[in-house]
C-alpha positions in Angstrom: -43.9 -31.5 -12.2 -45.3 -31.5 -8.9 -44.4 -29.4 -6.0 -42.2 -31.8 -4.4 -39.5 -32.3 -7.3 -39.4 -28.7 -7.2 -38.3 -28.3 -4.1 -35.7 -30.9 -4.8 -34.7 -29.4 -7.7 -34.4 -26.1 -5.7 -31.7 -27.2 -3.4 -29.8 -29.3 -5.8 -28.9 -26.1 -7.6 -28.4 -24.4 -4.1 -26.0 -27.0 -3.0 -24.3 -26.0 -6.7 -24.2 -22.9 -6.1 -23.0 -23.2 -2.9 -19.9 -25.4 -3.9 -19.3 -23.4 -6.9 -18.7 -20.4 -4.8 -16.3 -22.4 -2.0 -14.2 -23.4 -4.9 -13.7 -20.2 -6.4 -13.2 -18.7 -3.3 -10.5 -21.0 -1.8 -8.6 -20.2 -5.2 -8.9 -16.7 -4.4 -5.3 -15.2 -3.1 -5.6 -13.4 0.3 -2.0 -12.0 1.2 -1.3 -10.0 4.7 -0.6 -6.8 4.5 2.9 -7.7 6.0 4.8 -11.1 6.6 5.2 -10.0 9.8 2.0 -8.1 10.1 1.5 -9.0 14.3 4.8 -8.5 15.5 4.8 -4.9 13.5 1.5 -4.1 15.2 3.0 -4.3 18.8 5.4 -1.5 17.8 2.6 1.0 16.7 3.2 3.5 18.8 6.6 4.6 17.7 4.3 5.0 14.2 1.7 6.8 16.0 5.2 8.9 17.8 6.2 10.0 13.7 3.0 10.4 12.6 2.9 13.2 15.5 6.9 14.6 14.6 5.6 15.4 10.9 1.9 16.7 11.6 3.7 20.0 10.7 4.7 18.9 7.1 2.4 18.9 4.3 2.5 15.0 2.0 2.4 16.9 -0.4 5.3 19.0 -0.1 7.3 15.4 -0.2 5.5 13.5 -2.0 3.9 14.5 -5.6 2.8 12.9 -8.6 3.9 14.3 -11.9 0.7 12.4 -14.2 1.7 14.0 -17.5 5.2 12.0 -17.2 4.0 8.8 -15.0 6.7 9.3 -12.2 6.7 10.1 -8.2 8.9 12.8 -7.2 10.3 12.9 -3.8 11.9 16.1 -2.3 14.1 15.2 0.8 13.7 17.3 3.7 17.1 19.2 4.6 17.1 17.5 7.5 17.0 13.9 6.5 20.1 11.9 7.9 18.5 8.8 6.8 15.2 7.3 5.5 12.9 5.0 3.5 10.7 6.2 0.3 8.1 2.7 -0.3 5.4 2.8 -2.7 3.0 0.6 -1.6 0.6 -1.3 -3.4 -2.1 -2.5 -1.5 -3.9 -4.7 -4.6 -0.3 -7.0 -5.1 2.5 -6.8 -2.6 4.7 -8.6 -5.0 4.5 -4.9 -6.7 5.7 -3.1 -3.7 8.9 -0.8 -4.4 11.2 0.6 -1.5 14.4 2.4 -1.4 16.9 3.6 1.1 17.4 7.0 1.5 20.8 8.8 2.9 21.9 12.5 3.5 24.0 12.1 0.3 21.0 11.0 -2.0 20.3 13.8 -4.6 17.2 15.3 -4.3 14.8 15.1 -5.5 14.1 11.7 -6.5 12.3 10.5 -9.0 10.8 6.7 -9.8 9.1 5.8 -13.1 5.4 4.5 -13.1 4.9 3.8 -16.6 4.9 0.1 -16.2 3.3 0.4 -13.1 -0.9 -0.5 -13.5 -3.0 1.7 -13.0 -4.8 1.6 -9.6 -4.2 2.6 -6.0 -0.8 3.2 -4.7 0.3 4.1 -1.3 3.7 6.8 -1.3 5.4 6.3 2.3 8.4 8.4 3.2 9.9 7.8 6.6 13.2 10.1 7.8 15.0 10.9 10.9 17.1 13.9 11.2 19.3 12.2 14.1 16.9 12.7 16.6 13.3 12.7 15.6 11.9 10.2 13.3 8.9 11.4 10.9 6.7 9.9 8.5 4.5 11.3 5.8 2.4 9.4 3.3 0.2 10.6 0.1 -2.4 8.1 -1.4 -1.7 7.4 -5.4 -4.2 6.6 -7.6 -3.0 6.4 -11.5 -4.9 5.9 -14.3 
């Protein structure tokens, strides 16, 4: 084989290559954060504004993860009038869970992860205590 049917042979398997990889990678699933992942950008800043209100709590006096029985526990603050505990998974938001939090939910709550997958997870609790709102948030990762 000469020197010229090798470089033709070279860029036939490049061009292979090449399409092999675009048609994996247009099978591949890409999903936004959010739906509505621009218009929740514009109002950052009242994020930023809880962020700020709960700089004095500690995540994980909230938010803790009990590995020997696979569950989240969330301890309400006493001041929570109303609120939003999500556990957010960042892999497969079809696996997101959220739940709606009142002054007359008993605390503390607890959610099962046994048939959760293993992996990183994302604990968000937002509150307002009729005036302020806060937010906290602990990063997961389970087994």
């Amino acid at each position: 084989m000469n020197w010229g049917k090798s470089i033709v042979l070279v860029f036939i398997v490049f061009a292979g290559f090449i399409g092999t990889m675009v048609v994996l990678m247009s099978r591949e699933r890409i999903d936004l954060v959010r739906d509505d992942y621009y218009q929740d950008e514009i109002a950052y800043q009242q994020q930023i504004d809880r962020v700020a209100n709960s700089r004095r709590f500690d995540p994980e006096a909230y938010i803790q993860y009990r590995s020997d029985r696979r569950q989240v526990e969330i301890t309400l603050p006493d001041s929570l009038q109303q609120g939003t505990f999500t556990l957010y998974r960042p892999a497969d938001r079809q696996q997101d869970i959220q739940q709606e939090l009142t002054a007359v939910t008993p605390s503390p709550v607890v959610m099962s992860m046994k048939q959760k997958p293993g992996g990183l997870w994302r604990a968000k609790l937002t509150w307002s205590d009729g005036q302020r709102e806060y937010y906290t948030e602990r990063e997961l990762t389970l087994p």
